[in-house]
Each structure stands twice: as C-alpha cells, then as structure tokens.
Backbone as CSV, one residue per row, in Angstrom:
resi,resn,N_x,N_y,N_z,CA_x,CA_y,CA_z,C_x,C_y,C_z
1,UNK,139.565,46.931,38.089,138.142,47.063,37.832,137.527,45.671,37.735
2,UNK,136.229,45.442,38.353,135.626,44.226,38.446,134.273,44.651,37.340
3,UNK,134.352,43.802,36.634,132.550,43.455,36.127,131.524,42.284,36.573
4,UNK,130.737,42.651,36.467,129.425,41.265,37.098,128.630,41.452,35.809
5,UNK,128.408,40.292,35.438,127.203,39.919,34.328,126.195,38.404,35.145
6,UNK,124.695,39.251,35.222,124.274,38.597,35.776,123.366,37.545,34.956
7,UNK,122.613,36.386,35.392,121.889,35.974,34.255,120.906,34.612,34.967
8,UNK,120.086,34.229,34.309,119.175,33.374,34.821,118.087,33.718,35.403
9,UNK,117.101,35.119,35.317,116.151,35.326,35.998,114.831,35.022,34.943
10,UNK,113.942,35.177,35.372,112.689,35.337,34.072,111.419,35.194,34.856
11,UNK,110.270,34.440,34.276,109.497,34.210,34.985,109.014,32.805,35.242
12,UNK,108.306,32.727,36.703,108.409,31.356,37.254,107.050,31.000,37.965
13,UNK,106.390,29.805,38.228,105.365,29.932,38.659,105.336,30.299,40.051
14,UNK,104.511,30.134,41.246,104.701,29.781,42.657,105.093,28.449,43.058
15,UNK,105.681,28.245,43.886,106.371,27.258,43.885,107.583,26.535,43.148
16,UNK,107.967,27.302,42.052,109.405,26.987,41.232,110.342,27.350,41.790
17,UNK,110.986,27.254,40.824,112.637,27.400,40.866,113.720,28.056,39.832
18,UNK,114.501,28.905,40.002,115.210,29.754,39.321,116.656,29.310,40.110
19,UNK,117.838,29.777,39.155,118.901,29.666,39.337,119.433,30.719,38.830
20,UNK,120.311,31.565,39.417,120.825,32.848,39.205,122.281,32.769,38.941
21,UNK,122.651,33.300,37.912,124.706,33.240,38.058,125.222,34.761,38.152
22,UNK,125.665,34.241,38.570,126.959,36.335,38.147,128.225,36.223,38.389
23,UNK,128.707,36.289,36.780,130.210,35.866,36.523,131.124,37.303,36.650
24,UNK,132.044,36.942,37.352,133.138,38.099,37.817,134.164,37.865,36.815
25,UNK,134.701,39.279,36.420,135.556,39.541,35.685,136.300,40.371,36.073
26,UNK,137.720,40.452,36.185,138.698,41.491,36.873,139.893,40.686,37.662
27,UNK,140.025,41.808,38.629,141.473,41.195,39.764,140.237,41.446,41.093
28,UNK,139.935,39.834,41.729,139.558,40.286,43.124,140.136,39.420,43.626
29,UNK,140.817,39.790,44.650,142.063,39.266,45.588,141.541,39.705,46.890
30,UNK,142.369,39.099,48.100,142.407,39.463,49.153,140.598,38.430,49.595
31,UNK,140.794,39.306,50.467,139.111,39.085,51.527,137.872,40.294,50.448
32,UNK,136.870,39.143,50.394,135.916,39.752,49.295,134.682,39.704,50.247
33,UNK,133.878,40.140,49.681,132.184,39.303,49.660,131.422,39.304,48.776
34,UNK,130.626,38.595,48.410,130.442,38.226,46.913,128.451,38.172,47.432
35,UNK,127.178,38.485,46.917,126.288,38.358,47.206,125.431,38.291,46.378
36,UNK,124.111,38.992,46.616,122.931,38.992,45.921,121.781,39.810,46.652
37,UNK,121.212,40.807,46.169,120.303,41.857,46.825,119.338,41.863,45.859
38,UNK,118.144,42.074,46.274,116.845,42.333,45.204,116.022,43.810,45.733
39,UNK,115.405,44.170,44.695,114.766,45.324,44.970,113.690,45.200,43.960
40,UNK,112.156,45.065,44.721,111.167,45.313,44.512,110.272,46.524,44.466
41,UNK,109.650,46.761,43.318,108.841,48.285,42.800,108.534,49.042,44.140
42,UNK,109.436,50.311,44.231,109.056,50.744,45.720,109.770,50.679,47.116
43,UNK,109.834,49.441,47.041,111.177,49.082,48.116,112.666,49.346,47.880
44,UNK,113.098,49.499,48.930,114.581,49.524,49.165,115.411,48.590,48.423
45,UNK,116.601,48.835,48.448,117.411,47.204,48.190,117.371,46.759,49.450
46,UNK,117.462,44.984,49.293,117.649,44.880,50.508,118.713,43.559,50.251
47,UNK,119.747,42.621,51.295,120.527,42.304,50.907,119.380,40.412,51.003
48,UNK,120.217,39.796,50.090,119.144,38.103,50.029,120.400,37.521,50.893
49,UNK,121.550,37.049,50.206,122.601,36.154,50.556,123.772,36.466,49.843
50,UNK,124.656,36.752,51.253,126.232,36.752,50.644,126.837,35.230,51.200
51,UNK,128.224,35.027,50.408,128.937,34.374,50.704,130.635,35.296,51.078
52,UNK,131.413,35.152,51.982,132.446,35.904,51.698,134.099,34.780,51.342
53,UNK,134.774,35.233,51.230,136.149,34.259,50.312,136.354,33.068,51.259
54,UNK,136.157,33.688,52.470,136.317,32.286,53.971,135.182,31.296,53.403
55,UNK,133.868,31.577,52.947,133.207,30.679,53.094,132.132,30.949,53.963
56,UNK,132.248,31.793,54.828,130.677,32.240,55.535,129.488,32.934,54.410
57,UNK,128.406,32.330,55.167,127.331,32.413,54.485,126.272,33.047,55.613
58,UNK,125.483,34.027,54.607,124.363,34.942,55.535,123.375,34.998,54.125
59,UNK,121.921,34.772,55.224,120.914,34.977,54.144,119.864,35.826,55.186
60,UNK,119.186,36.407,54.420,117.750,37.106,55.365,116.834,36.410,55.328
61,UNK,116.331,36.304,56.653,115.568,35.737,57.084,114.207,35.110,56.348
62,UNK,113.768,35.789,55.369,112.846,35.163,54.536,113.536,34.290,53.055
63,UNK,114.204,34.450,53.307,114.817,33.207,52.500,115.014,31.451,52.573
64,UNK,115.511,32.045,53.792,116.546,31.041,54.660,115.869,29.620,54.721
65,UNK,116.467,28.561,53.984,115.602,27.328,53.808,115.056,26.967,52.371
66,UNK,115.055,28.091,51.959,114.668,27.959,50.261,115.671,28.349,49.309
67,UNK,116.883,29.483,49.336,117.548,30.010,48.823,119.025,29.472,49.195
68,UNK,119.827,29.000,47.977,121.485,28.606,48.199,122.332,29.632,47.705
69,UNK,123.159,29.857,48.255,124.279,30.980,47.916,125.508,29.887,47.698
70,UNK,126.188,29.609,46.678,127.315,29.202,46.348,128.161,29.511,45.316
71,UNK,129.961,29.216,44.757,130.295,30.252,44.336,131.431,28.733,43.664
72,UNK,131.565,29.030,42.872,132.553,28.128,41.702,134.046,29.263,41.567
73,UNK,134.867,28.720,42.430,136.441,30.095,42.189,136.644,30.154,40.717
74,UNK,136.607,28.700,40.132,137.428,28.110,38.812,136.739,29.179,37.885
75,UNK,135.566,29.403,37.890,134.694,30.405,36.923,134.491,31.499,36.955
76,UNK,135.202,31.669,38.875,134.908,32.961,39.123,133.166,33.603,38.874
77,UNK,132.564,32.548,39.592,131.001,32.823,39.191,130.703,32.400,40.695
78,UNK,129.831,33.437,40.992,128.604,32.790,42.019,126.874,32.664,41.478
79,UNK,126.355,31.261,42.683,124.980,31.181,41.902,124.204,31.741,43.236
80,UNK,122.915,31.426,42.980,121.957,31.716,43.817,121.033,30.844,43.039
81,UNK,120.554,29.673,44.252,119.163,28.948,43.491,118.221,28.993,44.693
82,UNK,117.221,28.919,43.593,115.951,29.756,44.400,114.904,28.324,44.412
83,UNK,114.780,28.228,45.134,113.590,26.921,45.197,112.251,27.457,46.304
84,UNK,111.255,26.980,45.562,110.113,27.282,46.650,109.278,28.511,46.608
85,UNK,109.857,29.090,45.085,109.731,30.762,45.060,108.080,30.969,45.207
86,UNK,108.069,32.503,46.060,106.768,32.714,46.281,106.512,33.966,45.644
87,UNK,105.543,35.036,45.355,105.167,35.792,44.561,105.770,37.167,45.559
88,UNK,106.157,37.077,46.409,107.227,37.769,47.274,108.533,38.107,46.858
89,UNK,109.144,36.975,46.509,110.268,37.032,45.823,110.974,38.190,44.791
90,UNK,109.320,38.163,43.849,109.596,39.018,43.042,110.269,40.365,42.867
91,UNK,110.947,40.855,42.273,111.973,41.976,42.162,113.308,41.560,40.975
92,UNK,113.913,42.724,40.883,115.257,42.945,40.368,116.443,42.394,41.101
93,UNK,117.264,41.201,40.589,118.076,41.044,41.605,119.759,41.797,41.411
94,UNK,120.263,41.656,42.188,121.712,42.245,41.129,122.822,41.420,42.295
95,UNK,123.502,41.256,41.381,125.175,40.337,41.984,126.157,42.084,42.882
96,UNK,126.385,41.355,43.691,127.411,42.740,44.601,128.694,42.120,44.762
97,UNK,129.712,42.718,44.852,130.948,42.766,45.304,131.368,43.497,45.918
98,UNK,132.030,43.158,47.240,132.998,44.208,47.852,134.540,43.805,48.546
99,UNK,135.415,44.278,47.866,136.592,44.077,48.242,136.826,44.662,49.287
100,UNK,137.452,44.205,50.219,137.455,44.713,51.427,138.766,45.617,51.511
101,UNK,139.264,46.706,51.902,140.777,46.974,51.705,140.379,48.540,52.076
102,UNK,142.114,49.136,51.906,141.870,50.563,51.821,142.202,50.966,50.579
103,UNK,141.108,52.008,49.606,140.149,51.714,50.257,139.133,50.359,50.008
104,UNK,138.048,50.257,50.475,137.054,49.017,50.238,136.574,49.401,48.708
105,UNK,136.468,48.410,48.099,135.802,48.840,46.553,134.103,48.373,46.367
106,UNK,133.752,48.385,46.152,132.087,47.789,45.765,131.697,48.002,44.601
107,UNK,131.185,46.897,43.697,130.883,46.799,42.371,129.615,46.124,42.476
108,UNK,128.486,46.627,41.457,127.194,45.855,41.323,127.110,45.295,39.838
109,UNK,126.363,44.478,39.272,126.044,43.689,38.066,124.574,45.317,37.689
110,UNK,124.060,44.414,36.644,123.470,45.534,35.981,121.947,45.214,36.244
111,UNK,121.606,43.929,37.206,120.394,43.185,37.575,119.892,42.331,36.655
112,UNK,118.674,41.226,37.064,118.243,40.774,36.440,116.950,40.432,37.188
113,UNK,115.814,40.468,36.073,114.209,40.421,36.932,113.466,38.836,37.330
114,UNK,113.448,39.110,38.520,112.661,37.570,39.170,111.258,38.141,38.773
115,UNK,110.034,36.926,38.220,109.186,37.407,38.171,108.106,35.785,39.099
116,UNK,107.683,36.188,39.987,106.926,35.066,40.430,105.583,34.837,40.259
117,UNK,104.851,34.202,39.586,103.342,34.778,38.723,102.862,33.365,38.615
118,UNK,101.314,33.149,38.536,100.775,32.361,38.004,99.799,33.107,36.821
C-alpha cells in the first residue's frame, strides 16, 4: 500500500509562485509514474505533469514553460513548482501514482487547493 500526503498549496497572487510536495509512503518498486493532476469547479481532472522512474517528463500544454515536475528518491517526495501562476491555474491539485505491473496499481493523495486571486 502506497500513501501520498500532499502539501504546499494556498493562495497566490497572479503572477506568483507556489511549490507543491507529495511525499510517498509504502513499497514502490519497479517502473512507476509519479505526477500531478488538478481539477477545477466543474471540470474534469485533467493530468499537469508526470515524471516516470526513467526520468521522462510530460506536462500539458498550458503549463509547459512555467511548471517543474521533479522528484527527490532520498525522500521519496515529488515537487511541482509553479511559477508565473495565472488565475487559470486555479483548482484542486492531487499527487498520482501508478505502479506499473500485473496488476497496475494507482494511488491518489487527498489534494490540495491552488488558489490564484488578486
């Protein structure tokens, strides 16, 4: 069993910056992917930026240029820093995991709220 505790969201002006963590707890072995998805009042989830155990990195397209996906093994934590944030941004974010295997496992954190406001 994996846990995610996520942390670092709140509120920020336009144009700031937030830094997101979500510390893993458990056995994740093998080939993972480790990410970050937000979901705004209404909308879908949708995925921001994974990293997977190789080291590839994917972000969506409205991110891309403002948002870092990186991941500390030693802490077993990944971050997400947000620079440039726009009132778009805003939503619930939550840390994902998915072990890849048979079968594949997937674990989410419990979220935490971006708020982008002046």
């Amino acid at each position: 069993q994996v846990q995610l505790v996520e942390s670092g969201g709140g509120l920020v002006q336009p144009g700031g910056s937030l830094r997101l963590s979500c510390a893993a707890s458990g056995s994740i072995n093998g080939f993972y992917v480790m990410g970050w998805y937000r979901q705004a009042p209404g909308q879908p989830r949708e995925l921001v930026a994974t990293i997977t155990s190789g080291g590839s990195l994917v972000y969506v397209d409205s991110v891309k240029g403002r948002f870092t996906i990186s991941r500390d093994n030693a802490k077993s934590t990944v971050y997400l820093q947000m620079n440039s944030l726009k009132p778009e941004d805003t939503a619930v974010y939550y840390c994902n995991t998915q072990i890849i295997g048979l079968p594949t496992r997937n674990y989410w954190g419990q979220g935490t709220q971006v708020t982008v406001s002046s």
